[in-house]
C-alpha positions as a printed Julia matrix, in Angstrom:
385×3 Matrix{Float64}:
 -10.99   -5.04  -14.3
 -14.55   -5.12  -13.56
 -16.73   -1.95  -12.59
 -20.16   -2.2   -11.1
 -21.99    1.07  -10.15
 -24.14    1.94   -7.26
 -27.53    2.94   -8.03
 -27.46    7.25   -8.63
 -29.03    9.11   -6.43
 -31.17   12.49   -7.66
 -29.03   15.24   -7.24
 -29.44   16.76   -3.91
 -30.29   20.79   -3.81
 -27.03   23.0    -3.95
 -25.16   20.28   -4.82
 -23.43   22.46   -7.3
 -22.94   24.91   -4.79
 -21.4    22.2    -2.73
 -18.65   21.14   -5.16
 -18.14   24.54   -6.14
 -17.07   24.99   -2.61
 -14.95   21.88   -2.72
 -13.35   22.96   -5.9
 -12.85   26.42   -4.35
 -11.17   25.02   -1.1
  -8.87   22.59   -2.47
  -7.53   25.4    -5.08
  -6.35   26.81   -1.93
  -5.11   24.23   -0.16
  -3.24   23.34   -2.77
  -1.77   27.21   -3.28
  -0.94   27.17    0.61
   0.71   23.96   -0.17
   2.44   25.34   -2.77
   4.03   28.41   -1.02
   5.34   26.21    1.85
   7.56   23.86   -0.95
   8.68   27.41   -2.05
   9.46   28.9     1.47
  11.18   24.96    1.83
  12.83   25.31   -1.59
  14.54   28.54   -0.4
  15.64   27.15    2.85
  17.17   23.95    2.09
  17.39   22.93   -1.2
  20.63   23.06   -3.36
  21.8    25.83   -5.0
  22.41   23.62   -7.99
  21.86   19.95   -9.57
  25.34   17.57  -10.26
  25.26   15.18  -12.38
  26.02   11.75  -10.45
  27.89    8.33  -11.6
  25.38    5.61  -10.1
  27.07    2.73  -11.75
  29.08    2.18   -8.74
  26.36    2.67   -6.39
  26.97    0.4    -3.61
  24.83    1.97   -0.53
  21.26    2.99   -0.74
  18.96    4.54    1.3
  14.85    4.19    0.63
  12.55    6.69    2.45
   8.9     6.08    4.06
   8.87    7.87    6.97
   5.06    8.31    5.99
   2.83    5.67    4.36
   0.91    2.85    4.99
   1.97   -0.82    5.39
   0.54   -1.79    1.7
   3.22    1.08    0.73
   5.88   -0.98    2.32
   4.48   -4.46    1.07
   4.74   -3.01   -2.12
   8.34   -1.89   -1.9
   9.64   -5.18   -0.92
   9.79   -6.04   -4.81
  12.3    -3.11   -5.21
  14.63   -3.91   -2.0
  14.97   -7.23   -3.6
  15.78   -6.03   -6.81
  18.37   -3.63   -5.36
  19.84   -6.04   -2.86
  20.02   -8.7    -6.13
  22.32   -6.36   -7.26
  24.64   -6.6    -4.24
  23.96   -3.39   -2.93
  23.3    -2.57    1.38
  20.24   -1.51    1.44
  18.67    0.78    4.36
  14.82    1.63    4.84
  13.5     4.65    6.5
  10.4     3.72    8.12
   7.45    4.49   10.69
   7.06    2.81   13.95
   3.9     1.24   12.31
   4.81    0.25    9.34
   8.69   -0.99    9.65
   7.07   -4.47   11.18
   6.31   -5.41    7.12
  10.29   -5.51    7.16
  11.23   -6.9    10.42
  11.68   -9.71    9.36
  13.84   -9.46    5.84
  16.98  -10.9     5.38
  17.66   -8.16    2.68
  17.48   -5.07    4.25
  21.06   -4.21    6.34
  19.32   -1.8     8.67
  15.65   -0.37    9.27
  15.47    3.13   11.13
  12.13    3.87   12.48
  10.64    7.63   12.85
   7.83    8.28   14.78
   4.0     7.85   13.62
   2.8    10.4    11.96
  -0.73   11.85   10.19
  -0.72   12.17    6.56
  -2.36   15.2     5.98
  -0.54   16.97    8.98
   3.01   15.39    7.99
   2.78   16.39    4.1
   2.47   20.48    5.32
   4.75   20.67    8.15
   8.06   22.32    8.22
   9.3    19.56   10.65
  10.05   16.11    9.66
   9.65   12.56   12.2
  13.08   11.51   12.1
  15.19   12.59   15.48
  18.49   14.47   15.45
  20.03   11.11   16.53
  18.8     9.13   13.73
  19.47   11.89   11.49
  23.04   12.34   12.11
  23.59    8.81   12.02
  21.8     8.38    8.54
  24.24   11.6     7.47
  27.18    9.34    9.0
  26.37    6.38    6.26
  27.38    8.52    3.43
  24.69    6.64    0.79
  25.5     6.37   -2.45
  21.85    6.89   -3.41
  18.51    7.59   -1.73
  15.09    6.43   -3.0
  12.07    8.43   -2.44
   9.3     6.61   -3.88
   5.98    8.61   -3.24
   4.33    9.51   -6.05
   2.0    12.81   -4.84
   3.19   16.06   -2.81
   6.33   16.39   -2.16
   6.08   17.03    2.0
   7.23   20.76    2.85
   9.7    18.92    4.89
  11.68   16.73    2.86
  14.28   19.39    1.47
  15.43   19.81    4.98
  16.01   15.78    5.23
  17.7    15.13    2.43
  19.83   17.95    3.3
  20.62   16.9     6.67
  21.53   13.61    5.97
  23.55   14.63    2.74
  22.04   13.12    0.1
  24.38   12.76   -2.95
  22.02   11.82   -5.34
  18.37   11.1    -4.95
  15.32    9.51   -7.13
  11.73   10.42   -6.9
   8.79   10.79   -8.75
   6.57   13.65   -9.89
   8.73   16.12   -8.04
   9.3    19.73   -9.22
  12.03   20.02  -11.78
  13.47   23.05   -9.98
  14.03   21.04   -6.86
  17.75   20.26   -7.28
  18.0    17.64   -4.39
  16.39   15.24   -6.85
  19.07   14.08   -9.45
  16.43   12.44  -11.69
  12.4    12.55  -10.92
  10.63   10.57  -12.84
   7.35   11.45  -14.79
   4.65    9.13  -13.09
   0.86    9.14  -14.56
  -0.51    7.36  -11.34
  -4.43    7.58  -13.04
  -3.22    5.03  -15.66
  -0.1     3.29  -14.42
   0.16    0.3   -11.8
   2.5     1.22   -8.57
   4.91   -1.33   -9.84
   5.97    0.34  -12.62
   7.91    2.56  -10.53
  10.13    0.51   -9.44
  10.68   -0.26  -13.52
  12.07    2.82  -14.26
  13.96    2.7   -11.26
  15.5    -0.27  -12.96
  16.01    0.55  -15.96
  17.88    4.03  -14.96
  20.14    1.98  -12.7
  20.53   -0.81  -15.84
  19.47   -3.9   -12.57
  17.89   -6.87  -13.46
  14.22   -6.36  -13.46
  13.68  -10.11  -13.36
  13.73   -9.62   -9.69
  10.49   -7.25   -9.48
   8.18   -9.77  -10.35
   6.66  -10.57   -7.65
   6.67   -8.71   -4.0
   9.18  -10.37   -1.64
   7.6   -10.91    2.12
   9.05  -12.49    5.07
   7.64  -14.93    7.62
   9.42  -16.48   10.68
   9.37  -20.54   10.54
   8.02  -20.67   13.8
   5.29  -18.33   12.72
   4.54  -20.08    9.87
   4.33  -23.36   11.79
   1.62  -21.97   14.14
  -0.35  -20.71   11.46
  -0.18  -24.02    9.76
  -1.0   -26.01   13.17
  -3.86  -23.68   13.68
  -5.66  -24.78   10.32
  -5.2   -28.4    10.86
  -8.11  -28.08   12.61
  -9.93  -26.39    9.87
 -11.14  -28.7     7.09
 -12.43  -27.66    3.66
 -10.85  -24.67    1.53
 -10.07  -21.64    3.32
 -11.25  -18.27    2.88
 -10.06  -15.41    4.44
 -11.99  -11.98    4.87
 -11.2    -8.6     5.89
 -13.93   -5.91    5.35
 -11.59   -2.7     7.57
  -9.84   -0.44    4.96
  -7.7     2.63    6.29
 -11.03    4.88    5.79
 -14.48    4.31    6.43
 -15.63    4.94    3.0
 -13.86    2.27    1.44
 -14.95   -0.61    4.41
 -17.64   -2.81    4.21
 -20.53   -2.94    6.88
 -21.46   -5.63    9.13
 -24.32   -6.16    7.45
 -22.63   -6.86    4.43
 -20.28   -9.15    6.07
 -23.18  -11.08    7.69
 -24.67  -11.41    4.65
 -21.72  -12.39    2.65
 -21.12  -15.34    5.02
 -24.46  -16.51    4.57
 -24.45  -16.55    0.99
 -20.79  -18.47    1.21
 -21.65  -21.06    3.65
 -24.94  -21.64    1.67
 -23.05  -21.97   -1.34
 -19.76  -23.62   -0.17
 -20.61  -25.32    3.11
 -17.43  -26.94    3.13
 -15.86  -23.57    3.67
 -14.28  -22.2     6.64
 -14.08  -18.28    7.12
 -11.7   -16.98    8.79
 -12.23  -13.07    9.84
  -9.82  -10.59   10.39
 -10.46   -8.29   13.04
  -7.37   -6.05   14.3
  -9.67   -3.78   15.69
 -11.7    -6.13   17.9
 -14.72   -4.49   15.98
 -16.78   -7.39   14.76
 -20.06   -8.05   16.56
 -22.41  -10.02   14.56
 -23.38  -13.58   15.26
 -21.14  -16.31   13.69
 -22.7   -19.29   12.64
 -20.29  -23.06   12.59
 -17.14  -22.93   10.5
 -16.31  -19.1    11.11
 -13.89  -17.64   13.36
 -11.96  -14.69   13.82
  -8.0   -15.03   13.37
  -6.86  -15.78   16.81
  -3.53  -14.72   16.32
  -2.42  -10.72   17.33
   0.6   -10.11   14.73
   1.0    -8.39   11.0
   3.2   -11.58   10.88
   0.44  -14.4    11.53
  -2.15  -12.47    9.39
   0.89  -12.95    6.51
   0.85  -16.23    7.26
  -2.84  -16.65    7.12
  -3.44  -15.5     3.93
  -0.15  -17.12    2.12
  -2.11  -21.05    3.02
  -5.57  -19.96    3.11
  -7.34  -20.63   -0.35
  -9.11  -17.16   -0.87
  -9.1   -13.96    0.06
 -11.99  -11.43    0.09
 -10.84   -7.97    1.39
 -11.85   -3.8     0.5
  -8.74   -2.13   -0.79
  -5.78   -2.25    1.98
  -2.57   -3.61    2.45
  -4.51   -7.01    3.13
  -4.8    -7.06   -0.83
  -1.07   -6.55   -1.6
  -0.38   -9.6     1.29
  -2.68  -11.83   -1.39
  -0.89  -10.53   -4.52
   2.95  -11.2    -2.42
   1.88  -14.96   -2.64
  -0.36  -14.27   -5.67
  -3.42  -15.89   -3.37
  -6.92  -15.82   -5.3
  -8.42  -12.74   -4.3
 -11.53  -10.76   -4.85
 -11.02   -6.62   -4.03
 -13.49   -3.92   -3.55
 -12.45   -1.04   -3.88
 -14.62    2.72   -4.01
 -13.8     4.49   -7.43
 -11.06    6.93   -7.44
  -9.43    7.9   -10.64
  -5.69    8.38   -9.14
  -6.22    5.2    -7.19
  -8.2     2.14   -8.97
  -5.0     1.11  -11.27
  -2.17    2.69   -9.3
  -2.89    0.26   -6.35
  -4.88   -2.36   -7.9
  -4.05   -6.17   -7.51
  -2.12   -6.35  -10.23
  -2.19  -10.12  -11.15
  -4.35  -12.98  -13.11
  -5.67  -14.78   -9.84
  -7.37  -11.18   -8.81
 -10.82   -9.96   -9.02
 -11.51   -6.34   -9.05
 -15.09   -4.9    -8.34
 -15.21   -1.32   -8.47
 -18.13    0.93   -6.73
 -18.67    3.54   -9.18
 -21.1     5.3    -6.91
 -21.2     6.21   -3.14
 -19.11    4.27   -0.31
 -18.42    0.61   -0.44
 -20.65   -0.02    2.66
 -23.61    1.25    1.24
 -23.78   -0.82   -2.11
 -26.47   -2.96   -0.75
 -25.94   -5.49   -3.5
 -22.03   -5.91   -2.9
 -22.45   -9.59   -1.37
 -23.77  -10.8    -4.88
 -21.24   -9.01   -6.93
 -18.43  -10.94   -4.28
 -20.31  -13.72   -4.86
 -20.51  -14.21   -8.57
 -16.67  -13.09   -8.87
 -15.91  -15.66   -5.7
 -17.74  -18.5    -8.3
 -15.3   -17.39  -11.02
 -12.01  -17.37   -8.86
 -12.92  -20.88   -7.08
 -14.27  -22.68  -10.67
 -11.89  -20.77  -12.75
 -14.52  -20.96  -15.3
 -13.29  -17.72  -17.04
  -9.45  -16.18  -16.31
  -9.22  -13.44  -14.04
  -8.86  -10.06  -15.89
């Protein structure tokens, strides 16, 4: 991993004030947090933990009726790895993010609970998931549910696993008191890649972990096909680039972008750059040989990535699409402890630049560091750390 560091600005007056204050607020936010999993605890949990045979598990369950797609992308290693094993697998998913699944031949049956907020849907006492759906998940009688977040356990979730009638359930960093959670797994997120959940998951259900090597994504043929149709027309290597992350902070500007390009087709004007733009945000000038991805779907931006010949994207579930098909890849990410090497790339052909200071869109010197590690990944003068 690489780290590269804004330049510091002085220290502004009260700034110590200021993260007193933070400090101060997010004590109690996490106390109010903490009262609501008690108030949950007493509502809904069990009044005591069984011990559960999972050798014969057969039927499983996996929850993300929260997340982001790169969540889901990343979770496709473990439904693999499960269904390897022959057992039906079910996902619990979001209107938004169940279309990473649609299309996978190894998932029985995807549920879909309405959208929700993050921050709103961790401290509610109501889950997304309707009575209908809930009664018919209670119906299936799993053998074993999967919770695989790795932070607060949502106020809510007590109440779900109790209404479907969970027999046995595995998650990650939960209390020890909660008894709805047969085994929860110790998790150091600051030090440990994502992946490594789905390890011990492994491991305590003695599967094959040969199967989690790589994250399993599917793409219609005919998809596929128009993607590859669509680049017939594009000659030289091609480089994808995304620059929207799921927060400002972590995007790059237009002005980087525009800058970025230039450098690229100045240094590789054989290139073609393709842009992706879901949010019809893009306004700068393009100059010949970049476009933005003409095609509307999570599926076609799959596609475009899996034959394009680079990818150059701020962390997102664009850079676990380039690690599915293990795509050369350069990621920016902004520096957060509990994130940088819990959701990194995670593989040789990725590049990892790290703003130690500030937001990625206002390191004005970001197009160079792209551009020295985009010289590495295309010459493969040095392996990728």
């Amino acid at each position: 991993m690489m780290e590269n560091a804004a330049v510091q600005v002085s220290p502004r007056k009260f700034k110590k004030i200021r993260e007193l204050n933070r400090r101060r607020n997010y004590l109690f936010k996490r106390l109010r947090n903490v009262m609501r999993v008690c108030i949950a605890k007493a509502l809904w949990d069990k009044r005591k933990r069984h011990d559960v045979d999972l050798s014969c598990a057969k039927t499983v369950l996996l929850l993300r009726n929260e997340g982001a797609i790169g969540d889901v992308v990343v979770d496709s290693a473990l439904v693999k790895c499960l269904h390897e094993a022959g057992m039906s697998v079910d996902f619990l998913l979001t209107k938004s993010n169940s279309q990473v699944m649609k299309h996978n031949p190894r998932i029985r049956r995807i549920y879909e609970a309405e959208n929700v907020d993050s921050a709103v849907y961790l401290r509610k006492f109501t889950h997304n998931v309707s009575r209908a759906m809930v009664n018919e998940l209670a119906n299936n009688k799993y053998d074993l549910v999967i919770d695989p977040s790795l932070f607060d356990i949502p106020v809510h979730r007590m109440l779900l696993l109790r209404q479907i009638k969970a027999k046995a359930v595995l998650g990650f960093n939960k209390w020890s008191s909660i008894n709805h959670y047969t085994r929860s797994f110790d998790f150091d997120c600051e030090n440990w890649h994502v992946t490594r959940t789905f390890t011990l998951i492994a491991d305590y259900l003695k599967l094959d972990k040969k199967h989690l090597e790589s994250y399993d994504l599917h793409i219609p043929a005919d998809i596929s096909q128009q993607v590859a149709d669509y680049l017939l027309s594009v000659t030289g290597d091609k480089v994808v680039i995304n620059i929207f992350a799921g927060h400002q902070d972590r995007s790059l500007s237009q002005t980087q972008l525009a800058t970025l390009i230039a450098r690229l087709r100045a240094d590789y004007p054989e290139t073609h750059i393709i842009l992706l733009d879901h949010r019809n945000e893009i306004s700068i000038p393009l100059p010949e040989k970049v476009r933005i991805n003409p095609f509307k779907t999570l599926h076609h931006c799959m596609a475009l990535i899996a034959q394009s010949d680079l990818v150059i994207s701020p962390d997102t579930s664009v850079v676990h699409m380039a690690a599915a098909w293990k795509k050369p890849l350069i990621a920016v990410y902004k520096d957060v402890p509990m994130n940088n090497r819990l959701w990194a790339p995670g593989y040789d052909k990725a590049r990892q630049i790290v703003v130690k200071c500030g937001k990625v869109h206002q390191l004005e010197n970001l197009p160079d560091l792209i551009m020295a590690e985009t010289e590495r990944v295309i010459s493969r003068q040095i392996p990728a750390e």
